[in-house]
C-alpha positions as CSV (number, residue, x, y, z in Angstrom):
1,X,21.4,-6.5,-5.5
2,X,19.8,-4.7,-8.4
3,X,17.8,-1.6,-8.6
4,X,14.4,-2.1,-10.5
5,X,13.1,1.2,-10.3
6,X,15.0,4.7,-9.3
7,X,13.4,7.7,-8.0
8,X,12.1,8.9,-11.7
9,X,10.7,5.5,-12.2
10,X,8.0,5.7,-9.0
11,X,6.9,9.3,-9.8
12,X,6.1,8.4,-13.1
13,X,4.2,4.8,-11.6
14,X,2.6,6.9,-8.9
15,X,1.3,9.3,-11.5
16,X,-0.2,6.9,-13.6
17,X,-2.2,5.3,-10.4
18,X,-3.2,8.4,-9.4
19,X,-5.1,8.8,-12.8
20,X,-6.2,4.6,-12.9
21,X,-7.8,5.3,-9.4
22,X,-9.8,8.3,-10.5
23,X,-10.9,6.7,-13.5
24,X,-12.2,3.9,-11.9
25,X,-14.1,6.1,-9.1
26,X,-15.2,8.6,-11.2
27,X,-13.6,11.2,-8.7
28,X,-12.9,11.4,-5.5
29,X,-16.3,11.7,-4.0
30,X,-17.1,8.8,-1.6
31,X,-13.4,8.1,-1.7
32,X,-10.6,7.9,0.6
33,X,-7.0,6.4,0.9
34,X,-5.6,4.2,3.5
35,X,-1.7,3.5,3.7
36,X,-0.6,0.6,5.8
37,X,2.0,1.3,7.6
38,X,5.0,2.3,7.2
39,X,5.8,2.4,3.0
40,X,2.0,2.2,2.0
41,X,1.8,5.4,4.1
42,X,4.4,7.7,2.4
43,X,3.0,6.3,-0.6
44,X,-0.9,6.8,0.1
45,X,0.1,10.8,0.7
46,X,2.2,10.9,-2.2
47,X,-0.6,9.7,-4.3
48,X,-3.3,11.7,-2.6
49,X,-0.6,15.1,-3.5
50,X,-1.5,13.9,-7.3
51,X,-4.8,12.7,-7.2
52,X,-4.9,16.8,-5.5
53,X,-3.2,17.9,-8.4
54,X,-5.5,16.6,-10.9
55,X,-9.0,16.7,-9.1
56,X,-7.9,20.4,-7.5
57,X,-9.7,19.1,-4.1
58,X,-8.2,17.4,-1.2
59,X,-9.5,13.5,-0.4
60,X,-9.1,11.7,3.1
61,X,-6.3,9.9,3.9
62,X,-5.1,7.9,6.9
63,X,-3.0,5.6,8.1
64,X,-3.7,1.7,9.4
65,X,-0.8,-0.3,11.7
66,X,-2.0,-4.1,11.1
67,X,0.9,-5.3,13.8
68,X,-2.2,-6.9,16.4
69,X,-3.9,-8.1,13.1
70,X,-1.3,-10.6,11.7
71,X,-1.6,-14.1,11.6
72,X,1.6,-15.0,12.9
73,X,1.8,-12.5,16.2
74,X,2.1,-16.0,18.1
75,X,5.0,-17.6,16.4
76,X,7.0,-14.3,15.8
77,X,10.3,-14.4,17.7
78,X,9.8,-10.5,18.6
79,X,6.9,-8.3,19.3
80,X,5.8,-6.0,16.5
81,X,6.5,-2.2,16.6
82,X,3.7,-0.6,16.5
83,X,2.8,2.4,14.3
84,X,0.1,4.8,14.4
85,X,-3.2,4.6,13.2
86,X,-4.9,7.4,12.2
87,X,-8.5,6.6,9.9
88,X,-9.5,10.5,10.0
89,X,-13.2,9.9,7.8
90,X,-16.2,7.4,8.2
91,X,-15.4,4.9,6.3
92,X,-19.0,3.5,6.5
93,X,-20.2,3.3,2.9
94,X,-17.2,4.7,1.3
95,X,-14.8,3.6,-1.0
96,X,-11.5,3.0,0.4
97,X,-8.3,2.3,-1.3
98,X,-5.4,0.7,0.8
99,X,-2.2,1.4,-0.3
100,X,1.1,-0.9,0.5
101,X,4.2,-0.9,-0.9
102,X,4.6,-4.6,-1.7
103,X,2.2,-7.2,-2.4
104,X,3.4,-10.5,-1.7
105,X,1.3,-13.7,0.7
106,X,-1.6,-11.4,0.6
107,X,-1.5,-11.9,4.4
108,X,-0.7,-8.2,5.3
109,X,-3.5,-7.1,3.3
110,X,-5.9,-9.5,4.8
111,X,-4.8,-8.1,8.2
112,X,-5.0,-5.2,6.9
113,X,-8.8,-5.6,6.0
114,X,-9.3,-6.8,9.5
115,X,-8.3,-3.6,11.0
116,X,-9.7,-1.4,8.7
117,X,-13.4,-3.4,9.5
118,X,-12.8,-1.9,13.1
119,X,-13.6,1.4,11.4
120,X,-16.6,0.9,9.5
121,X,-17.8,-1.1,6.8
122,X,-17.2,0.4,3.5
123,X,-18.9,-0.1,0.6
124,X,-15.8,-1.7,-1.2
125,X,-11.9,-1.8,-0.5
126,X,-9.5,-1.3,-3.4
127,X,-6.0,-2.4,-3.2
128,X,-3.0,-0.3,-4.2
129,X,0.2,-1.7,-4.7
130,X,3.5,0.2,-6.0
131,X,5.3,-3.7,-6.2
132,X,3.1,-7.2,-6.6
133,X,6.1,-9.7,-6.9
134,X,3.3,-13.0,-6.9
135,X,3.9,-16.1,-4.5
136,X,0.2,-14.9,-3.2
137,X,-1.0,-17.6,-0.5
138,X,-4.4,-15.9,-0.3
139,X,-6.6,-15.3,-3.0
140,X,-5.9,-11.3,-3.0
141,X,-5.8,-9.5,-5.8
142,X,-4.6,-5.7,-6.3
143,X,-6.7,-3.5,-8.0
144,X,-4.0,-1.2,-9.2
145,X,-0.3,-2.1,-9.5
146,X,2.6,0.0,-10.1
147,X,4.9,-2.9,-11.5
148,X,4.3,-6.5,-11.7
149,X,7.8,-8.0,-10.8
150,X,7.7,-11.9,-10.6
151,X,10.5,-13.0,-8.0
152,X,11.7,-17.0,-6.7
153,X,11.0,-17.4,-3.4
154,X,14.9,-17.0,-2.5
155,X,14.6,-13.0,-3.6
156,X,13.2,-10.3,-1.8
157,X,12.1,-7.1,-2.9
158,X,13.4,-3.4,-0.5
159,X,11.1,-0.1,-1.8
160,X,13.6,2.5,0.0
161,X,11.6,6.5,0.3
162,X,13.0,9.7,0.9
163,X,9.9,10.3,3.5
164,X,12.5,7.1,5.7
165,X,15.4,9.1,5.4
166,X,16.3,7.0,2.1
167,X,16.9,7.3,-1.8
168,X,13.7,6.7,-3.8
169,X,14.3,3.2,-5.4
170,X,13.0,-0.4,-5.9
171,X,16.2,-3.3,-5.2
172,X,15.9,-6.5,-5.9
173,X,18.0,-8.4,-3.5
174,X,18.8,-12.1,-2.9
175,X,18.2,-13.7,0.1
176,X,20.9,-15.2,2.3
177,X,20.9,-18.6,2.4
């Protein structure tokens, strides 16, 4: 195990998307943030508190549980828990940024999209990742990435938050073989 990024470490990279996302929308007008549950969630707020703190206005943000919308609810050994969702805006025509906490397959994110077409069809969908650690099996891209950390296939990355009762870090861990 071996801590990539501490508490310090995703302020600071939460800061700096936060200004990347504003620059790229020109503002928050049209604009709204989607977490996926559960990290892209605390993460989506925590950005939204910034984007606040620069823009001085308050944007929409909600929350999207994907568990019905996966591609591999049929050959999982247990059900999914599912989470709240909670898309408080029309997302018709708007610009919506989902936020996740790891980017890896690209399959949660396409499930992702699926549910968040339920809602609306908005005029684009930006991705926010704090962690893209590759081995992509979909051709998704993130729009804005906190750190780029390339893994093998036999690691696996853990984002811990306070908002789960944890210490704000980034571990690199190795998987049990």
């Amino acid at each position: 195990m071996k801590e990539l990024l501490n508490k310090k470490d995703i302020d600071r990279i939460l800061s700096r998307m936060a200004h990347e996302i504003l620059e790229r929308n020109k503002g928050i007008k049209d604009l709204c943030l989607v977490g996926i549950q559960r990290g892209g969630v605390h993460l989506a707020k925590r950005l939204s508190k910034k984007i606040k703190e620069i823009e001085g206005k308050d944007m929409p943000i909600g929350s999207l549980d994907i568990a019905f919308y996966r591609d591999d609810l049929n050959i999982r050994k247990e059900q999914p828990a599912v989470r709240k969702t909670d898309v408080p805006c029309e997302i018709t025509d708007k610009k919506v940024v989902l936020v996740d906490d790891v980017l890896f397959t690209g399959r949660s994110i396409r499930a992702a999209m699926d549910a968040l077409m339920d809602f609306g069809r908005p005029a684009n969908i930006q991705l926010a990742v704090l962690i893209d650690r590759g081995h992509r099996e979909l051709p998704i891209k993130a729009d804005f990435v906190g750190k780029n950390i390339p893994t093998s296939i036999d690691e696996n990355i853990e984002v811990s938050l306070e908002e789960e009762g944890m210490e704000d870090k980034v571990l690199l861990l190795q998987n049990e073989k």
